[in-house]
C-alpha positions as CSV (number, residue, x, y, z in Angstrom):
1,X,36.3,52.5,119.9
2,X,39.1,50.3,119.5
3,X,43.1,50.9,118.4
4,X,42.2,49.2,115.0
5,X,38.8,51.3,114.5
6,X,40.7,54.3,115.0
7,X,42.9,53.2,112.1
8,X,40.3,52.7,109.8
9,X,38.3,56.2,110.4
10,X,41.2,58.6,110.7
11,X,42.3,57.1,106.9
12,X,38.9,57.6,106.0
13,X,39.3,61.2,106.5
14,X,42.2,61.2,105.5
15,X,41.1,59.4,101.5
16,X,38.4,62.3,101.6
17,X,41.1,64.8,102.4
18,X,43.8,63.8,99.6
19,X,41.2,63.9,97.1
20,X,40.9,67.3,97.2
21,X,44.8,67.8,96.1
22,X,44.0,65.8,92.5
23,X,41.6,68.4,92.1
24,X,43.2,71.5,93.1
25,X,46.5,70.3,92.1
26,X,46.1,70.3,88.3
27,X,45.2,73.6,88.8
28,X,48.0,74.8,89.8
29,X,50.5,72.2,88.4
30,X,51.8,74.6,86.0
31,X,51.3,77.8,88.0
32,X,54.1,77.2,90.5
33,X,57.6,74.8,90.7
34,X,56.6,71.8,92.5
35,X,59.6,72.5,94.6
36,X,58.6,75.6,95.5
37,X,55.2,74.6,96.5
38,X,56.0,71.4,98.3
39,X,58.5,73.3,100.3
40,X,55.9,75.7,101.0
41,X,53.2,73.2,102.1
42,X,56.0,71.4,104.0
43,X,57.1,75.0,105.9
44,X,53.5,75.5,106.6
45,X,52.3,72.2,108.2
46,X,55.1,72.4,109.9
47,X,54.5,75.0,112.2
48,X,50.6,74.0,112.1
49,X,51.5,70.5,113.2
50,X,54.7,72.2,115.7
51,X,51.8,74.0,117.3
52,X,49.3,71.1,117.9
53,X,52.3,69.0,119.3
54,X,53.2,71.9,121.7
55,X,49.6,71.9,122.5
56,X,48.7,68.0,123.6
57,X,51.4,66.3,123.9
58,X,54.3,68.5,123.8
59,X,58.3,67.6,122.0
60,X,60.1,65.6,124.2
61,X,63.6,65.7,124.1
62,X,63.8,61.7,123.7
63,X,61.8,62.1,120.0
64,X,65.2,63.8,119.0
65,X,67.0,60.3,118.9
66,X,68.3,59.3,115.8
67,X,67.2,62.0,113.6
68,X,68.0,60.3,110.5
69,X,64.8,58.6,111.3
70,X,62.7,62.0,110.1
71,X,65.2,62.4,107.3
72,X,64.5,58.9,105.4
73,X,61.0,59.8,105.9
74,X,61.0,63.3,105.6
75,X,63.0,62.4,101.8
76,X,60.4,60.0,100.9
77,X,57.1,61.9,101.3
78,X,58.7,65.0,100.0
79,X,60.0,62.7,96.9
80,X,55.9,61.8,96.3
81,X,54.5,65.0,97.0
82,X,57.0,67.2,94.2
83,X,56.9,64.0,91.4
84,X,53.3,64.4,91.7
85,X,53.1,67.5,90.9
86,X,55.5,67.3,88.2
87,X,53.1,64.4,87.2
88,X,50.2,66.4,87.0
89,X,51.9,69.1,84.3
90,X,51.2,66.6,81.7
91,X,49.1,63.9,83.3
92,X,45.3,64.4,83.9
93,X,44.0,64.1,86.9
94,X,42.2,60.7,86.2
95,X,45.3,59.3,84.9
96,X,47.0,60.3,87.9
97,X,44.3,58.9,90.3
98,X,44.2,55.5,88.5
99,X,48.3,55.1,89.0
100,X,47.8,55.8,92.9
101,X,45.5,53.0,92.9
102,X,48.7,50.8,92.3
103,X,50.1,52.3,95.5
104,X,48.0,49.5,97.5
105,X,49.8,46.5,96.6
106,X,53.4,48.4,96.2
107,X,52.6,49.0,99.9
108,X,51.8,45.1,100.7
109,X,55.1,44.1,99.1
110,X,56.9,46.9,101.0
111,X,55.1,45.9,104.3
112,X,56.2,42.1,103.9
113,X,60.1,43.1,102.8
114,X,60.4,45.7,106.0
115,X,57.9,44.3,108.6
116,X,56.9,40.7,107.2
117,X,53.9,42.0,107.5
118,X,51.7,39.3,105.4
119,X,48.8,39.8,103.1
120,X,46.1,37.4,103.8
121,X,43.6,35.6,101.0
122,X,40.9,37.7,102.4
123,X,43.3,41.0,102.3
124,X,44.3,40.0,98.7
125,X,40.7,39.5,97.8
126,X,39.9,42.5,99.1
127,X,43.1,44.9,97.7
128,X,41.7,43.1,93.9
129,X,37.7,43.9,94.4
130,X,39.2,47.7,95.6
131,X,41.6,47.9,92.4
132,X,38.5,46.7,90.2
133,X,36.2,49.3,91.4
134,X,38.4,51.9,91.6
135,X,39.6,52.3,88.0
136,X,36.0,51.1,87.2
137,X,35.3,54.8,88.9
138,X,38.4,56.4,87.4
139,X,37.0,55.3,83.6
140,X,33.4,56.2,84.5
141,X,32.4,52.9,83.5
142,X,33.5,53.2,80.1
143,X,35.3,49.8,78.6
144,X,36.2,52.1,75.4
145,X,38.2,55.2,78.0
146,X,39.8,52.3,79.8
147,X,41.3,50.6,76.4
148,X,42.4,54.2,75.3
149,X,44.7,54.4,78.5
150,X,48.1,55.2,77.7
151,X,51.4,55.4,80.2
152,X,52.8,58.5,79.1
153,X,55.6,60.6,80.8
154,X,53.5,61.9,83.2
155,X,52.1,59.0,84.7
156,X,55.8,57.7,84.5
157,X,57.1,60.3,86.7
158,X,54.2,59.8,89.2
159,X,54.4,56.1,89.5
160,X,57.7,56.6,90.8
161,X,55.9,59.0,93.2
162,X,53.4,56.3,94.1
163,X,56.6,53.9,95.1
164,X,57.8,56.1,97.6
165,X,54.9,56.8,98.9
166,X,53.8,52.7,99.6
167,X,57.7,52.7,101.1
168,X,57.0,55.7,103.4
169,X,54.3,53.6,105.2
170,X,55.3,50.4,106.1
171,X,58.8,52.4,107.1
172,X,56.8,54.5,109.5
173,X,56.1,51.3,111.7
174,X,59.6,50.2,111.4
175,X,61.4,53.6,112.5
176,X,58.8,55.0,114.9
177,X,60.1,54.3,118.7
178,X,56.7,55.1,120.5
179,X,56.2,58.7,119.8
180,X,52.8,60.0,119.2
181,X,51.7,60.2,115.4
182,X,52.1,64.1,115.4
183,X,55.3,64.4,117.3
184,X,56.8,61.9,114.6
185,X,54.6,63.7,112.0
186,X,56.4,67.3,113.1
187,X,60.2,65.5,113.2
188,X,59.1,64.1,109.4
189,X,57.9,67.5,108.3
190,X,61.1,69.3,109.4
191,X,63.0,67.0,107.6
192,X,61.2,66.7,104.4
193,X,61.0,71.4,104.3
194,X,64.8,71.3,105.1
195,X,65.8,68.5,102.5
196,X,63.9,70.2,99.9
197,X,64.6,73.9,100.7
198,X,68.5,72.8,99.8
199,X,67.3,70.9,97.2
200,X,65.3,73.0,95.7
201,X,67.1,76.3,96.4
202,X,67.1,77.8,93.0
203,X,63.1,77.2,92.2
204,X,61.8,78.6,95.6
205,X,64.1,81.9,95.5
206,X,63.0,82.3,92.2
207,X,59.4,82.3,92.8
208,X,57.4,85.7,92.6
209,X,55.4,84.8,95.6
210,X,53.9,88.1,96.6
211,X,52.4,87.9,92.4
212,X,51.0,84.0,92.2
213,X,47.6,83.8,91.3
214,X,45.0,83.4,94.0
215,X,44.3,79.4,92.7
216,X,47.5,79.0,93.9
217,X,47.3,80.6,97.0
218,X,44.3,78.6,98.1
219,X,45.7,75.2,96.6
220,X,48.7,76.0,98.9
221,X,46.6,76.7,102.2
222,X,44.6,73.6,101.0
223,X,47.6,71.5,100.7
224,X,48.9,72.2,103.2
225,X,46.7,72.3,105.6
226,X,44.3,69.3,105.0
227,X,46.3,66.9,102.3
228,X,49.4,67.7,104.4
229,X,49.3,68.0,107.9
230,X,46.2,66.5,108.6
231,X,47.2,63.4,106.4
232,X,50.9,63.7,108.0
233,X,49.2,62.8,111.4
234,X,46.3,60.6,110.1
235,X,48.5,57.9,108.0
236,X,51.0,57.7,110.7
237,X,48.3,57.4,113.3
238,X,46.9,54.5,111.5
239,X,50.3,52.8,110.2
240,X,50.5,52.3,114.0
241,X,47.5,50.6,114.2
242,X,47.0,48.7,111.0
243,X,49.3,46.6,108.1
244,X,50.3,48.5,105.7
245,X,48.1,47.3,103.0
246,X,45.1,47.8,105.0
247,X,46.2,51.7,105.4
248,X,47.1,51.9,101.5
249,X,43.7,49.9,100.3
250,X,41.6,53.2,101.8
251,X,43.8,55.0,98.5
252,X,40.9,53.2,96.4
253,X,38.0,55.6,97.8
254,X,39.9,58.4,96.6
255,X,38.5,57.9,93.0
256,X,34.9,58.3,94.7
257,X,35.9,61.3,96.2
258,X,37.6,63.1,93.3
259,X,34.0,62.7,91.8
260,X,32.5,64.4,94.3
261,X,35.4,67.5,94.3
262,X,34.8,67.7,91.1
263,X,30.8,67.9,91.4
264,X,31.3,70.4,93.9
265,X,33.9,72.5,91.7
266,X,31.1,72.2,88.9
267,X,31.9,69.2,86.9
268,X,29.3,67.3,85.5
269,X,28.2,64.4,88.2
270,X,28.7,60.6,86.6
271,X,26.4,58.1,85.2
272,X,24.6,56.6,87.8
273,X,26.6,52.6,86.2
274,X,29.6,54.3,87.8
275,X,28.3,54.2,90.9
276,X,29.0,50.2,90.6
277,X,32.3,50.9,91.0
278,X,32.2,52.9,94.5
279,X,30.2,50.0,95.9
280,X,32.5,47.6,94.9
281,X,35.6,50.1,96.3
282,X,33.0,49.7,99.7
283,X,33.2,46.0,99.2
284,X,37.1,45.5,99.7
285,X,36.6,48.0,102.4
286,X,34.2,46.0,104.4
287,X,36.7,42.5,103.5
288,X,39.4,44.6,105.2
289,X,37.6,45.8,108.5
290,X,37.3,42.3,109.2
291,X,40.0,41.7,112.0
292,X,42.4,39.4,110.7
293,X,43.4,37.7,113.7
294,X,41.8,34.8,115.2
295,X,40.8,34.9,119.0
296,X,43.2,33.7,121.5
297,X,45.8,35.4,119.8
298,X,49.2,37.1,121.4
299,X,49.9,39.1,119.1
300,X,51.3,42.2,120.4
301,X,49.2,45.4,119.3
302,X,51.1,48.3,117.7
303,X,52.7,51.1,119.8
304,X,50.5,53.9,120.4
């Protein structure tokens, strides 16, 4: 399997993986400061991903060079993961999912201002037909839902999520100096529990942990676990491997996915004319696997 096919299977995984947190997450929105619970995850990946690291590849000393690499990146996915949550107090979870399909082309803009990373015609194409299909999904093929859409403060807060977020990936690339995806992902995670445990102080010492409901409980170890660590190591795996936008576009299968957490969690499944909309989301996703470059080419391929 090639460098680039790697790319596109661990964010597969990883689209199936953050689906999951839309679901669970509204759950416990309101259950728990977002603070609290991000530092939490954060703690707890930490150690998961600490362990793996020790494990394979080990810590060595020369990842512990400019450590103000894991801060800028540690701030920015801590920044995504807490407005989200404070997003999904008000926002619904199909609300929320349609603003992260934006997160796509924030990411090609981001990728072109930090790494001049450039979005092809056929990447473009593809990032549109994804966007389409997507909130196609997210309305459930219903033209009167997608008119009723309104902005309100929740989707507000969690668009400004969504921004950091496309920033954190093109700035992986940029700041990583050849360490493995889950040394870099530990360094990032340390970063990201320490800037929030200072900032948020006040809402994680003033959490009755050993009384939070069980929802919570599980959303944590879920959060934690698979839309944290794993994801941690799988975006910054593939940011090493693809452009930016082509890691971001996989963000428009998450739609598909949220409607099969929520068949699992006993929603009602969709109308069969949404399905439409996950084979167009299939569509871009097939334009992108389509190596960009042409033969012959010297490009130099991405660290590993």
């Amino acid at each position: 399997m090639t460098s680039q096919a790697q790319g596109h299977l661990a964010m597969l995984t990883f689209s199936a993986l953050v689906a999951g947190s839309f679901s669970l997450g509204s759950l416990i929105a309101n259950e728990i400061a977002p603070e609290a619970i991000t530092a939490a995850r954060f703690l707890i990946a930490s150690v998961l991903i600490g362990v793996v690291a020790l494990l394979t590849t080990g810590l060595p000393r020369s990842a512990a060079q400019a450590p103000w690499r894991y801060l800028v990146l540690g701030g920015l996915f801590a920044a995504y993961f807490v407005l989200m949550f404070h997003g999904l107090k008000t926002a619904p979870p199909v609300s929320a999912a349609a603003v992260f399909t934006l997160t796509p082309v924030m990411s090609a803009v981001a990728g072109w201002v930090l790494l001049r990373q450039i979005t092809t015609p056929r990447m473009a194409l593809a990032l549109s037909v994804g966007a389409v299909g997507a909130l196609w999904v997210i309305f459930r093929a219903d033209w009167q839902a997608f008119k009723a859409f309104e902005i309100d403060r929740g989707e507000v807060i969690y668009f400004f999520g969504c921004v950091a977020h496309a920033i954190y990936t093109p700035m992986v690339r940029k700041l990583n100096r050849g360490e493995p995806a889950v040394v870099f992902s530990f360094g990032t995670l340390v970063a990201g529990c320490l800037l929030l445990t200072l900032y948020g102080w006040s809402e994680i010492s003033s959490t009755d942990w050993a009384n939070l409901p069980l929802i919570v409980w599980v959303g944590l170890l879920y959060v934690s676990i698979f839309a944290t660590a794993a994801s941690f190591v799988l975006v910054q795996f593939s940011t090493l491997r693809l452009p930016s936008a082509k890691v971001m576009a996989y963000t428009y299968l998450i739609p598909s996915w949220v409607i099969l957490w929520e068949i699992a969690l006993g929603q009602q499944p969709p109308a069969l004319l949404v399905l439409v909309g996950a084979i167009l989301t299939v569509v871009a996703l097939v334009l992108l696997l389509k190596s960009e470059e042409q033969p012959g080419s010297s490009a130099k391929p991405a660290p590993e």
